[in-house]
One Martini backbone bead per residue (centre of mass of N, CA, C, O) as a GRO file, in nm:
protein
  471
    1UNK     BB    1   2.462   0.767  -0.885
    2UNK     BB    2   2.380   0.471  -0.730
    3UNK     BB    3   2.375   0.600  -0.410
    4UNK     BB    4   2.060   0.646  -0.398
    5UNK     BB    5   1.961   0.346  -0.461
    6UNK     BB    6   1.719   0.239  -0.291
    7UNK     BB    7   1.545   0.008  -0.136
    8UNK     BB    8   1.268  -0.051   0.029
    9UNK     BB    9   0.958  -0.161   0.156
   10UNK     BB   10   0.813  -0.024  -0.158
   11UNK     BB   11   1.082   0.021  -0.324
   12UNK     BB   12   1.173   0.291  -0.508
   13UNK     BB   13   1.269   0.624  -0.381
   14UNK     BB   14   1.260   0.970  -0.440
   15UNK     BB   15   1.379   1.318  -0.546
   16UNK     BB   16   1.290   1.473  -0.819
   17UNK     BB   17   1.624   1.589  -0.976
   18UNK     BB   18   1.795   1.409  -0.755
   19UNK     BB   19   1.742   1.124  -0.764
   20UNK     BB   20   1.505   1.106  -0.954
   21UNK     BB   21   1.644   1.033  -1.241
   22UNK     BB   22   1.692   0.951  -1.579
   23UNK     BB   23   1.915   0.797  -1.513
   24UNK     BB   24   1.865   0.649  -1.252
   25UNK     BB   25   1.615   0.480  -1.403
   26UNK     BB   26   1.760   0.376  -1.582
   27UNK     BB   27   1.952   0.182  -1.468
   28UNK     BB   28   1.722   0.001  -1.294
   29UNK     BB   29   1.631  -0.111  -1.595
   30UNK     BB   30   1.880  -0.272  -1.663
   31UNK     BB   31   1.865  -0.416  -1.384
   32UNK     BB   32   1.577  -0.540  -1.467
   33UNK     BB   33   1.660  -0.668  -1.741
   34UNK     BB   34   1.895  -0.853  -1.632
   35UNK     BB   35   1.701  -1.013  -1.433
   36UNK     BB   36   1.505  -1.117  -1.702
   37UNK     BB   37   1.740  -1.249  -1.850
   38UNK     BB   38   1.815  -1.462  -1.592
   39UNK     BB   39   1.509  -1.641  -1.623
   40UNK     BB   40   1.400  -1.529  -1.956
   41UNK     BB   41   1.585  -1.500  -2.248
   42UNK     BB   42   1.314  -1.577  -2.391
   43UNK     BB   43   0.999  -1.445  -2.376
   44UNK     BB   44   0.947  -1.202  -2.234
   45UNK     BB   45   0.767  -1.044  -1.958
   46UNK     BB   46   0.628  -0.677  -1.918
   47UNK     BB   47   0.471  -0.472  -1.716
   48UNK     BB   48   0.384  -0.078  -1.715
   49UNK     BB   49   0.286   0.157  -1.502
   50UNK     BB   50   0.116   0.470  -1.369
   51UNK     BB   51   0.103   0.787  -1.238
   52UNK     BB   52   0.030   1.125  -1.185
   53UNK     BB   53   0.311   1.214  -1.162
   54UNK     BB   54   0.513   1.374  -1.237
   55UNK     BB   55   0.654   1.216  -1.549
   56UNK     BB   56   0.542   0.912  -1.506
   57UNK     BB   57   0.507   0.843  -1.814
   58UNK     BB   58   0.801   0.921  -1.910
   59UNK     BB   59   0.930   0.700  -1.741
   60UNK     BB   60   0.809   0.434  -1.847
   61UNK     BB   61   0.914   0.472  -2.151
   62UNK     BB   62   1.198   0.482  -2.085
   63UNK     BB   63   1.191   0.149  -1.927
   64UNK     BB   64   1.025   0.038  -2.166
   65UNK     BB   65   1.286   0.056  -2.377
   66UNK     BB   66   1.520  -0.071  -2.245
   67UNK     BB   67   1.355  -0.367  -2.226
   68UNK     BB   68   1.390  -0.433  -2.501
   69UNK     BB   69   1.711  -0.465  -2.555
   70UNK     BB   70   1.658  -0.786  -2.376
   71UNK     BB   71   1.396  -0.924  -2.533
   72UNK     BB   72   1.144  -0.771  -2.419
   73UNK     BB   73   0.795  -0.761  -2.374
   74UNK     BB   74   0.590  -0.472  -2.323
   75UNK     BB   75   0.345  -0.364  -2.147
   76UNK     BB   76   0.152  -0.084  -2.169
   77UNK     BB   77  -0.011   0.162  -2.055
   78UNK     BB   78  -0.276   0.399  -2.213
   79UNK     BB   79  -0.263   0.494  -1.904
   80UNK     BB   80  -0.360   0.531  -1.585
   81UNK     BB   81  -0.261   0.282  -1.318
   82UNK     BB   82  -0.306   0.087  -1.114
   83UNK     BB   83  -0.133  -0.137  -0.931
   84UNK     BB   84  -0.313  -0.347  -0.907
   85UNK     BB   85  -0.371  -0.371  -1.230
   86UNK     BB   86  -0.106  -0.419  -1.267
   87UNK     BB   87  -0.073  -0.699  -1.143
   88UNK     BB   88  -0.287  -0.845  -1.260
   89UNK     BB   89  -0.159  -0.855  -1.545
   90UNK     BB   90   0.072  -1.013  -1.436
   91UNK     BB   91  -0.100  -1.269  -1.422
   92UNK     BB   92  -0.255  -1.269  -1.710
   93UNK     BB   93   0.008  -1.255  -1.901
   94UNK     BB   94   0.251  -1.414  -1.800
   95UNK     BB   95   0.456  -1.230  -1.645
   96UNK     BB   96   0.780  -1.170  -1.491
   97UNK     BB   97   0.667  -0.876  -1.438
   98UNK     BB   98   0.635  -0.546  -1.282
   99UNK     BB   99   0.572  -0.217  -1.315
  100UNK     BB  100   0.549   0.095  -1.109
  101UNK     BB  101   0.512   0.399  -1.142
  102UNK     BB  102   0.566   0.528  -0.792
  103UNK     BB  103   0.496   0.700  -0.457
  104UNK     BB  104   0.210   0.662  -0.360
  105UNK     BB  105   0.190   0.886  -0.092
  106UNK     BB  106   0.397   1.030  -0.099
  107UNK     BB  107   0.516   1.315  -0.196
  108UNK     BB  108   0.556   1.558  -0.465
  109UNK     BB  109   0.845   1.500  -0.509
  110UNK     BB  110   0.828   1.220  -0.546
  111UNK     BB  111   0.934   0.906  -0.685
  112UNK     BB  112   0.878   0.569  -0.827
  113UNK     BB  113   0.968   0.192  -0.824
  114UNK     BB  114   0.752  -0.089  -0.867
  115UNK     BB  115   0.741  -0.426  -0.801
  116UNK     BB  116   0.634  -0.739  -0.972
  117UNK     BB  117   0.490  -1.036  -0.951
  118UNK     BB  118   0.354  -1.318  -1.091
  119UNK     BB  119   0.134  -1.350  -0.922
  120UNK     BB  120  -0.018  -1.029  -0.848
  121UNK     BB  121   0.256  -0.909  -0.623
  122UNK     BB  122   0.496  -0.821  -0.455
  123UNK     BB  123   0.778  -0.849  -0.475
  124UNK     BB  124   1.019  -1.030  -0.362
  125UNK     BB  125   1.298  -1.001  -0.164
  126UNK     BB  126   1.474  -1.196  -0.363
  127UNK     BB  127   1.416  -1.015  -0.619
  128UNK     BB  128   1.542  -0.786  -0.512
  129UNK     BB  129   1.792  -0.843  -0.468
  130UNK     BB  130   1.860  -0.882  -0.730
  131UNK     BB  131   1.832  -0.632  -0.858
  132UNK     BB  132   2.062  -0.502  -0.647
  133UNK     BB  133   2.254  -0.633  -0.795
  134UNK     BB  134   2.274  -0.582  -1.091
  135UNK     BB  135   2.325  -0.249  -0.990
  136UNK     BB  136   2.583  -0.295  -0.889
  137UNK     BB  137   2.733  -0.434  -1.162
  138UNK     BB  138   2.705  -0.097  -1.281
  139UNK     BB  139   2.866   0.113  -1.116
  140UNK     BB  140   2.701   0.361  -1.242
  141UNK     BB  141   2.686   0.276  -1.533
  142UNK     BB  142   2.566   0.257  -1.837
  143UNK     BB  143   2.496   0.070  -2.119
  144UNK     BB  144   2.611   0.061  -2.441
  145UNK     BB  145   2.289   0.139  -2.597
  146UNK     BB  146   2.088   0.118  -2.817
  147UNK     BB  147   1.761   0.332  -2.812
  148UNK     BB  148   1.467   0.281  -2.900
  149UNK     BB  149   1.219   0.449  -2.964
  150UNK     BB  150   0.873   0.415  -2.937
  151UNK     BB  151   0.792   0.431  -3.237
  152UNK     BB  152   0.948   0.155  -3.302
  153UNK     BB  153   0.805  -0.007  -3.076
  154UNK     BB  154   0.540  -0.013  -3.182
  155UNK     BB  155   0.614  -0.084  -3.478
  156UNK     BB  156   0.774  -0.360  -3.323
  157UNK     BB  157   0.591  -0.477  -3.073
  158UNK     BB  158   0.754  -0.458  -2.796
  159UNK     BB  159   0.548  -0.234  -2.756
  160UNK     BB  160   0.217  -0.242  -2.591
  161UNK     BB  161  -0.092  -0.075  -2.576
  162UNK     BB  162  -0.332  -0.163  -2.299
  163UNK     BB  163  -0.632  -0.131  -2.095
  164UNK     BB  164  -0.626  -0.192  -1.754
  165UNK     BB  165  -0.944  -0.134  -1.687
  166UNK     BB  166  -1.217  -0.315  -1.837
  167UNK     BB  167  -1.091  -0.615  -1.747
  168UNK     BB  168  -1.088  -0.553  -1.426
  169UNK     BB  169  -1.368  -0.503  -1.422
  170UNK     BB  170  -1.492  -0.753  -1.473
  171UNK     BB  171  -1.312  -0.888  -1.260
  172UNK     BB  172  -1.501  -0.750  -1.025
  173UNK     BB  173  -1.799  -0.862  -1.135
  174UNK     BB  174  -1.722  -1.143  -0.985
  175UNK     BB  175  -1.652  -1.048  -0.650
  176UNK     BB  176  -1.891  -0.817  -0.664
  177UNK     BB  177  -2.206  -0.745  -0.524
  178UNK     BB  178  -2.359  -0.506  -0.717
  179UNK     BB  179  -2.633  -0.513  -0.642
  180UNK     BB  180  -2.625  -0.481  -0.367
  181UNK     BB  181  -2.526  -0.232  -0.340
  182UNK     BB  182  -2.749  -0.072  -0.546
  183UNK     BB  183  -3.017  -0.120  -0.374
  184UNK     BB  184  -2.901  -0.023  -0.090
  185UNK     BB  185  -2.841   0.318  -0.151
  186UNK     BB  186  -2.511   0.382  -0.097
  187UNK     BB  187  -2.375   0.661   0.017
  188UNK     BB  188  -2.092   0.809  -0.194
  189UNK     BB  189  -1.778   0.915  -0.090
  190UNK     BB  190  -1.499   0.962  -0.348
  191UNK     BB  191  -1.117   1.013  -0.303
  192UNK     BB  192  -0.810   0.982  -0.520
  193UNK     BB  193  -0.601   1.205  -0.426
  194UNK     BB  194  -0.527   1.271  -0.736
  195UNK     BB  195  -0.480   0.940  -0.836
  196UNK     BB  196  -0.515   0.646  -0.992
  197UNK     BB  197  -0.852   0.645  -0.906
  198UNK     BB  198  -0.946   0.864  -1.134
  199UNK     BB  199  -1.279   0.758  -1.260
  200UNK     BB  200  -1.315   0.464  -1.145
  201UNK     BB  201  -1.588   0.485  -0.957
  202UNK     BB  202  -1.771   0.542  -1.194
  203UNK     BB  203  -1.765   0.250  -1.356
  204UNK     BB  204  -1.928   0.109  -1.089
  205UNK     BB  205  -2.040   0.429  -0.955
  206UNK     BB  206  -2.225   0.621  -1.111
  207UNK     BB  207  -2.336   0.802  -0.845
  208UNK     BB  208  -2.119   0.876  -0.713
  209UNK     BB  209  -1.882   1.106  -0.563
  210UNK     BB  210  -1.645   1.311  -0.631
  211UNK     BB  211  -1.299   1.421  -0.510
  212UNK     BB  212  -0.998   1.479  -0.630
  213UNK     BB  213  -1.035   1.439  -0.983
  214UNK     BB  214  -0.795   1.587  -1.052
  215UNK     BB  215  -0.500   1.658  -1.242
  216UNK     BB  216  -0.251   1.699  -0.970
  217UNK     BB  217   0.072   1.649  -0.873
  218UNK     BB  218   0.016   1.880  -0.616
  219UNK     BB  219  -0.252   1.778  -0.494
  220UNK     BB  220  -0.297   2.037  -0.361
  221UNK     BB  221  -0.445   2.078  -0.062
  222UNK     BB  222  -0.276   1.774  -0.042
  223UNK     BB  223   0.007   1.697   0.145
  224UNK     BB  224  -0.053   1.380   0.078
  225UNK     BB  225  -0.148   1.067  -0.045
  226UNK     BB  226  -0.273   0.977   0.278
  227UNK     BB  227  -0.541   0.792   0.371
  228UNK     BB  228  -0.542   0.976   0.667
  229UNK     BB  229  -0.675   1.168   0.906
  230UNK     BB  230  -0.504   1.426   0.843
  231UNK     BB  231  -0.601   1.413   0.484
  232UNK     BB  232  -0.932   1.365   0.539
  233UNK     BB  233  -1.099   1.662   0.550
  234UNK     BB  234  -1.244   1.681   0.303
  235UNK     BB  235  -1.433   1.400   0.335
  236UNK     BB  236  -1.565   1.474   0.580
  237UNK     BB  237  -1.686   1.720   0.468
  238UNK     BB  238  -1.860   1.576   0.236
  239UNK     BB  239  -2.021   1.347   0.385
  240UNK     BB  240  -2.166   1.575   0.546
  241UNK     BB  241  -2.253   1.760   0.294
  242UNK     BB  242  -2.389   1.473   0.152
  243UNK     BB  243  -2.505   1.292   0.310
  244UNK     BB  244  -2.302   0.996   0.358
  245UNK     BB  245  -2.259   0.682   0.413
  246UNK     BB  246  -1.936   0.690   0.312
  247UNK     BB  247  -1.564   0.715   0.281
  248UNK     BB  248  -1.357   0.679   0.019
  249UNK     BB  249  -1.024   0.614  -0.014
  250UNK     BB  250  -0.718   0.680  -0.204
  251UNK     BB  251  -0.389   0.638  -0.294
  252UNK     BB  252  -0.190   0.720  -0.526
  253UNK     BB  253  -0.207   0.416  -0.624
  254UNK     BB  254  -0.467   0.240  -0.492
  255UNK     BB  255  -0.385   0.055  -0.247
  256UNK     BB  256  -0.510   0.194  -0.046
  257UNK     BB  257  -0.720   0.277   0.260
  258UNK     BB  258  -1.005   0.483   0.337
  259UNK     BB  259  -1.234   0.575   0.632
  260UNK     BB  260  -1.549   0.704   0.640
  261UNK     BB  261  -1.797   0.767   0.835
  262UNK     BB  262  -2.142   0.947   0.813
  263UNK     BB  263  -2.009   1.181   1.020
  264UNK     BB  264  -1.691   1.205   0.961
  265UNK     BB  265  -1.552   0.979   1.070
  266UNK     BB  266  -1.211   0.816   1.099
  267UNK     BB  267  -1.134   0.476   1.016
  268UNK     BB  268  -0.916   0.283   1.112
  269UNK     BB  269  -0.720   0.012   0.974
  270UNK     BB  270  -0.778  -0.182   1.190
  271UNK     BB  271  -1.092  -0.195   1.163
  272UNK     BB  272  -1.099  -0.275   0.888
  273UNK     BB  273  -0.978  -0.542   0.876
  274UNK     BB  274  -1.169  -0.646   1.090
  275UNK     BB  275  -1.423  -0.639   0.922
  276UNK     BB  276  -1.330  -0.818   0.683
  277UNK     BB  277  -1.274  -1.048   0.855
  278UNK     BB  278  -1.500  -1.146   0.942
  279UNK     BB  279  -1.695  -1.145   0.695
  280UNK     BB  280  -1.516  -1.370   0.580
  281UNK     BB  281  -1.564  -1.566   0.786
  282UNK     BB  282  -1.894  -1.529   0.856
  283UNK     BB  283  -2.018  -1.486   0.569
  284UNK     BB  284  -1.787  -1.663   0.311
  285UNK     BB  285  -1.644  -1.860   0.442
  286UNK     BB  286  -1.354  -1.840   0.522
  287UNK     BB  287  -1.043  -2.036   0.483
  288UNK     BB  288  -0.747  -1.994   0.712
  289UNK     BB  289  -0.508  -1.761   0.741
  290UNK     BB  290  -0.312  -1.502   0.902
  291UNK     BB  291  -0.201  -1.148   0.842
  292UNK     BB  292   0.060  -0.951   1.003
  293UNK     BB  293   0.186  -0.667   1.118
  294UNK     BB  294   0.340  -0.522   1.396
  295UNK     BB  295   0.137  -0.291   1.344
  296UNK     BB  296  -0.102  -0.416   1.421
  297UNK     BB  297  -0.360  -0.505   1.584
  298UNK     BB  298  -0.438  -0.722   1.843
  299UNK     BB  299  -0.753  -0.827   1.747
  300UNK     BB  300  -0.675  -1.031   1.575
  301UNK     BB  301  -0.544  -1.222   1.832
  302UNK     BB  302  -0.789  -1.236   1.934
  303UNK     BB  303  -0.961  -1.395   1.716
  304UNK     BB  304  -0.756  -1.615   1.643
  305UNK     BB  305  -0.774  -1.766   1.878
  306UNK     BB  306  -1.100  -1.798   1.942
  307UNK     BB  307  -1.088  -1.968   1.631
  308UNK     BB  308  -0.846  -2.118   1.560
  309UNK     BB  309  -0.621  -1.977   1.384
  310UNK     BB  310  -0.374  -1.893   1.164
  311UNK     BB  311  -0.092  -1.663   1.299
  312UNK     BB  312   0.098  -1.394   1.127
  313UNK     BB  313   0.392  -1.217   1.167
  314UNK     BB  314   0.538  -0.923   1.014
  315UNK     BB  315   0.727  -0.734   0.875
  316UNK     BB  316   0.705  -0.438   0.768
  317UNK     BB  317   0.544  -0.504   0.457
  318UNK     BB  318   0.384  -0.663   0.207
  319UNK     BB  319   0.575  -0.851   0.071
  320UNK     BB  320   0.567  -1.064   0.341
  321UNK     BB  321   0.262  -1.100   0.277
  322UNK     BB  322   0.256  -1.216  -0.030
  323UNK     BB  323   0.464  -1.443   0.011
  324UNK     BB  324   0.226  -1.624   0.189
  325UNK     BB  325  -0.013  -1.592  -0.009
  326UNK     BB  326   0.154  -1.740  -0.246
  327UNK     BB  327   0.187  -2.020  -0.058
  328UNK     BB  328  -0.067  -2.005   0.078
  329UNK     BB  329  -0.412  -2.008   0.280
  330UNK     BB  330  -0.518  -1.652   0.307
  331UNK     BB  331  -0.757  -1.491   0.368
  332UNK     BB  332  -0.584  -1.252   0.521
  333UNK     BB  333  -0.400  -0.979   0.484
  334UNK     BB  334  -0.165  -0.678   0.641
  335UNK     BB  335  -0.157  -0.319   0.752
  336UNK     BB  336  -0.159  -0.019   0.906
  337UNK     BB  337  -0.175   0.154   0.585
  338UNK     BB  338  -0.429   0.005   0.423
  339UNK     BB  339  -0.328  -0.236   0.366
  340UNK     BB  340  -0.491  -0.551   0.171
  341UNK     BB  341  -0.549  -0.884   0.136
  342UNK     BB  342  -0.771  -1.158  -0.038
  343UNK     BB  343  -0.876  -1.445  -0.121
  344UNK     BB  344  -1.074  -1.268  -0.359
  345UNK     BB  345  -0.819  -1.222  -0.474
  346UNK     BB  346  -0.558  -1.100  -0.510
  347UNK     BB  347  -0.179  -1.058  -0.359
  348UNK     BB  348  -0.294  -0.765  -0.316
  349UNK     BB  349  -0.315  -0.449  -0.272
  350UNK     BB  350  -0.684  -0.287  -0.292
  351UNK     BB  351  -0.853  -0.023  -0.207
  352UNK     BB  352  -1.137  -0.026  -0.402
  353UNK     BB  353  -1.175  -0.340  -0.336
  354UNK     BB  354  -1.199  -0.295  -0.049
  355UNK     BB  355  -1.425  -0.086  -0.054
  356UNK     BB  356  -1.650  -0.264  -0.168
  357UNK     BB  357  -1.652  -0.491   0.015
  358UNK     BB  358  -1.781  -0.268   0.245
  359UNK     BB  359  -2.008  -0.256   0.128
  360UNK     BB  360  -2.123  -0.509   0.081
  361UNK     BB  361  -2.126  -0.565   0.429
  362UNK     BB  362  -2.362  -0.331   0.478
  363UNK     BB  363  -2.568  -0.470   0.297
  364UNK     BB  364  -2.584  -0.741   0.414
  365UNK     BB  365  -2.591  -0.627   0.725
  366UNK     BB  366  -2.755  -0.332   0.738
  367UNK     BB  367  -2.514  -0.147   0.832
  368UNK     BB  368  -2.332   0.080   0.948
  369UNK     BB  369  -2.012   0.183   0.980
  370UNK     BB  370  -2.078   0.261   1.305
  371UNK     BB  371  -2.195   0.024   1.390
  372UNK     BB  372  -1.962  -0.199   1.319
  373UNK     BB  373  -1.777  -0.024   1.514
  374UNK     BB  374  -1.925  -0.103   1.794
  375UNK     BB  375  -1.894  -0.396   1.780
  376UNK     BB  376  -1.601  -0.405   1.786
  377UNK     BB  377  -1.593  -0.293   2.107
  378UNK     BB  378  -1.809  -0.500   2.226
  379UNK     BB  379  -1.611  -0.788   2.142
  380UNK     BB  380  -1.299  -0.605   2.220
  381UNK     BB  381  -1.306  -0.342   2.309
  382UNK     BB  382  -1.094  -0.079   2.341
  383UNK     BB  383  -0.940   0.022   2.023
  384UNK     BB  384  -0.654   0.262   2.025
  385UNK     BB  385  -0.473   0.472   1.712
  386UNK     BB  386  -0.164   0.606   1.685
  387UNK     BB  387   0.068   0.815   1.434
  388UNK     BB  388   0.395   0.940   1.447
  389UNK     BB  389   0.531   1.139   1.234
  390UNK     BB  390   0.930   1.202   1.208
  391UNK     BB  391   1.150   1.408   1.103
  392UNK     BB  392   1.459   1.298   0.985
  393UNK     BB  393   1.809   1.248   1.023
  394UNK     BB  394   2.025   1.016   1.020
  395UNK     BB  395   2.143   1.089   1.304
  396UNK     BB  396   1.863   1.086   1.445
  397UNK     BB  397   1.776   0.836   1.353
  398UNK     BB  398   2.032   0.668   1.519
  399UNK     BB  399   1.948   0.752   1.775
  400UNK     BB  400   1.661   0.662   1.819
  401UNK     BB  401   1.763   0.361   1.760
  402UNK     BB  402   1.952   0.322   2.017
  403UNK     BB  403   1.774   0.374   2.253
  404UNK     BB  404   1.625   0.125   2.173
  405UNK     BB  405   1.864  -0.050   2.184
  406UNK     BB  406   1.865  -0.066   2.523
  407UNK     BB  407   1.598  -0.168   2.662
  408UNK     BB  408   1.378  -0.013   2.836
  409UNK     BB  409   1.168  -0.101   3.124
  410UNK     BB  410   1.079   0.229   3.096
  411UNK     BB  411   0.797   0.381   3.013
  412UNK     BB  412   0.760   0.595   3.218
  413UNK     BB  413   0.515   0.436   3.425
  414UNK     BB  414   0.575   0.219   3.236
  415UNK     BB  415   0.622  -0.113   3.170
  416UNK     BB  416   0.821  -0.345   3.028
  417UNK     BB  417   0.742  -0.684   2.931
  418UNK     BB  418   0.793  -0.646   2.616
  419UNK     BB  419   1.001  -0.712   2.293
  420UNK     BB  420   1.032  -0.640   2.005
  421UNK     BB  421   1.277  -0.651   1.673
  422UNK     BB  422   1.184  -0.721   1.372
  423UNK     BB  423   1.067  -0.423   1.371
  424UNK     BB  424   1.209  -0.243   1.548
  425UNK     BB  425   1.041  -0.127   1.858
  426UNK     BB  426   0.804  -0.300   2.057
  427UNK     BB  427   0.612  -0.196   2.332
  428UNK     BB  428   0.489  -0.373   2.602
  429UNK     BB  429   0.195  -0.272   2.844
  430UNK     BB  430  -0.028  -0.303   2.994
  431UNK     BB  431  -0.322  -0.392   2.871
  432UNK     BB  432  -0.131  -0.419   2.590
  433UNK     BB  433  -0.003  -0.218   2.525
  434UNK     BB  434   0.158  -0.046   2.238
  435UNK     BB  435   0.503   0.058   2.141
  436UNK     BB  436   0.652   0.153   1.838
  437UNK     BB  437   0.981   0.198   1.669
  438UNK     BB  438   1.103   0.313   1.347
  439UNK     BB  439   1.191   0.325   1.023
  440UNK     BB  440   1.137   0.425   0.721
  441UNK     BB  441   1.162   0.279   0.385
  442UNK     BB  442   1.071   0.538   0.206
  443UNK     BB  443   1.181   0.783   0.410
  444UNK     BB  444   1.288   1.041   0.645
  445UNK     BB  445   1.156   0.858   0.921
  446UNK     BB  446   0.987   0.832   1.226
  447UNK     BB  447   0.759   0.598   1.353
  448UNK     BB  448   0.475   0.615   1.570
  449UNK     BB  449   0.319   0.362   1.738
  450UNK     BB  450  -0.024   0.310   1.923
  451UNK     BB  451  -0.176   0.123   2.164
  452UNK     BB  452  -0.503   0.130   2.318
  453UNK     BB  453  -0.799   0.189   2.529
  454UNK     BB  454  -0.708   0.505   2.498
  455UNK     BB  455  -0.611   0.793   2.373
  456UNK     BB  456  -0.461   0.884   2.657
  457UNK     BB  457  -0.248   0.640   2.630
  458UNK     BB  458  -0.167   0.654   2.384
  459UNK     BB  459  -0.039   0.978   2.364
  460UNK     BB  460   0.184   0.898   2.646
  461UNK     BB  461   0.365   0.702   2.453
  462UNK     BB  462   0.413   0.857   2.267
  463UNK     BB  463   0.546   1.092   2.460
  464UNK     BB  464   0.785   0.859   2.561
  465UNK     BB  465   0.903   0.812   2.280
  466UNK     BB  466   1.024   1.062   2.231
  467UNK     BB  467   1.168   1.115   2.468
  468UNK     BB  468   1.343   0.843   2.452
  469UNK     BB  469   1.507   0.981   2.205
  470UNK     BB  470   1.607   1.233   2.368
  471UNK     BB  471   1.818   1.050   2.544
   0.00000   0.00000   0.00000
């Protein structure tokens, strides 16, 4: 049974009624509860909250019933909630941990299992691991315990309902800049795709346009919540269609972002960390280190070089971000998959959060989208990007990755310079250019991505990456 239950890089996830079924969801549960029950034995406290797919709410419910058998108050929130949400409450209630049934980006076929720590942003890896034993130890057998119904735990408030809303509202209200967005009378069109951020962006900016609002398990038009330029033809066609200044998206649990500028092009997330990094350091005069993932920007280390910053490099996945968030003094930290947290907020990605950032940085600086984004170009050369994810099986998988393990010297004309190796295979070859071959920690994917001056220099790595994996 417990066989197919794997953490990747954020979280476990399955495919709903394969992997991902209510006995294996209880599994993981009680492997939660034995975890919090040996850090604090007597009045422990978990949040969790839920996103909009196929019965993310009734798996909430739950892994929330058999958390109090631990002895544990569970806070369940009393609707749809964004991770951000989830993690906020996590360190406001000052639970030992939170819990976020979601697949985040996933297809709709997936749901998913993602752990907070108490600090704010994702559990570190030795918390997951620590959870991994304690599943280990379950042997695949659920524990022979009576699990009170919901209304039992609810009138012996074992279990808690309570709005993740109002509160975060309020909270955001202390860090961005509303009367100067308001102000400034910057046209939204934002997108929730479907995910945990639907009716979200009305309560802050009531003005604001959405679409993809309506609640739809199987996403609807998109492919998968994943806000990246494949998924968001609907936004781009909808901010050219209301001649808006910006369209703002968010993936399936809102904590990634993705953005388009007024012409209706999309920005990438490189670009995004980029624009941050600069606002919070030159206009916030934000101090400390910055952190990236091996996926992300060269811009950054030309930026950190420049004004000498201390930059840390970690293999992808936010949780080895979140880490260093929460120990050290960390400006901004990120990945290239549109997530980021900012000394500004919790040590967490939330999408609507830095969607707000980026229109205050418009107010603030007058400037459109895309004029700021032709600034990136015009202070660091051209930085073009893009990434290919294929569809493997596990045999693939390992072909492609043992290729990789061979060290080549040369892909098709271009020269190998340097290799980095801590999270899949990095190829650098002249002129900074970079080819990444990965493969997904929470998906059946190998994924190709790649940075050039060009996007014609771009999409020749990526098809020697594909050749170099078919060799």
């Amino acid at each position: 049974m417990s066989s197919h239950i794997k953490f990747g890089t954020d979280g476990w996830r399955g495919v709903i009624a394969r992997d991902y079924t209510f006995a294996n969801v209880s599994l993981v549960a009680h492997a939660t509860g034995r975890y919090v029950q040996s850090i604090k034995k007597h009045g422990a406290v978990v949040v969790i909250g839920y996103d909009t797919r196929f019965m993310s709410r009734q798996f909430a419910e739950e892994v929330s019933r058999i958390l109090t058998t631990y002895s544990i108050t569970v806070y369940l929130t009393d609707s749809v909630s964004s991770t951000p949400q989830v993690s906020f409450h996590t360190r406001q209630k000052s639970a030992q941990i939170g819990v976020v049934i979601t697949a985040s980006h996933n297809p709709a076929i997936y749901n998913g299992f993602k752990v907070k720590a108490s600090f704010g942003g994702p559990a570190i890896p030795e918390q997951i691991t620590r959870i991994e034993q304690e599943l280990a130890a379950l042997h695949g057998k659920l524990p022979a315990v009576n699990i009170p119904t919901l209304q039992e735990c609810l009138e012996k408030r074992t279990i808690r309902l309570f709005d993740a809303k109002e509160s975060f509202i309020r909270y955001l209200r202390k860090k961005i800049d509303f009367e100067l967005i308001s102000r400034s009378n910057i046209k939204v069109v934002y997108d929730p795709m479907h995910g945990a951020g639907i009716g979200f962006i009305h309560r802050i900016l009531p003005e604001a346009f959405e679409i993809h609002g309506d609640y739809n398990p199987s996403f609807g038009e998109i492919d998968h919540p994943e806000p990246i330029a494949e998924c968001l033809e609907p936004l781009m066609k909808a901010v050219k269609k209301k001649k808006a200044d910006i369209g703002i998206a968010t993936d399936g649990d809102a904590d990634r972002l993705g953005l388009v500028d007024e012409t209706g092009s999309y920005v990438d997330p490189h670009r995004t960390f980029m624009l941050l990094l600069k606002y919070l350091y030159e206009d916030k005069k934000r101090r400390g280190a910055v952190v990236k993932t091996v996926s992300l920007t060269s811009m950054v280390n030309l930026y950190c070089e420049r004004r000498n910053i201390k930059l840390y490099e970690t293999p992808v996945g936010f949780k080895h971000v979140a880490k260093l968030m929460s120990e050290e003094k960390i400006i901004i930290g990120g990945e290239e998959s549109g997530g980021l947290g900012t000394s500004l907020h919790i040590p967490e990605r939330d999408g609507v959060f830095n969607g707000l950032l980026i229109l205050e940085m418009m107010a603030s600086r007058r400037k459109s989208l895309k004029k700021l984004c032709h600034e990136l170009d015009e202070e660091f050369g051209p930085h073009r990007f893009r990434r290919r994810d294929v569809l493997v099986t596990d045999k693939e998988k390992n072909a492609i990755m043992s290729a990789c393990a061979k060290r080549p010297l040369k892909l098709g004309h271009y020269s190998v310079l340097q290799l980095d190796d801590r999270d899949g295979y990095k190829f650098t070859v002249d002129g900074g250019a970079w080819l990444l071959i990965r493969a997904s920690g929470t998906e059946p994917l190998v994924r190709f991505y790649s940075e050039a001056t060009s996007l014609q220099k771009v999409n020749e790595l990526l098809d020697e990456g594909l050749a170099l994996a078919k060799k």
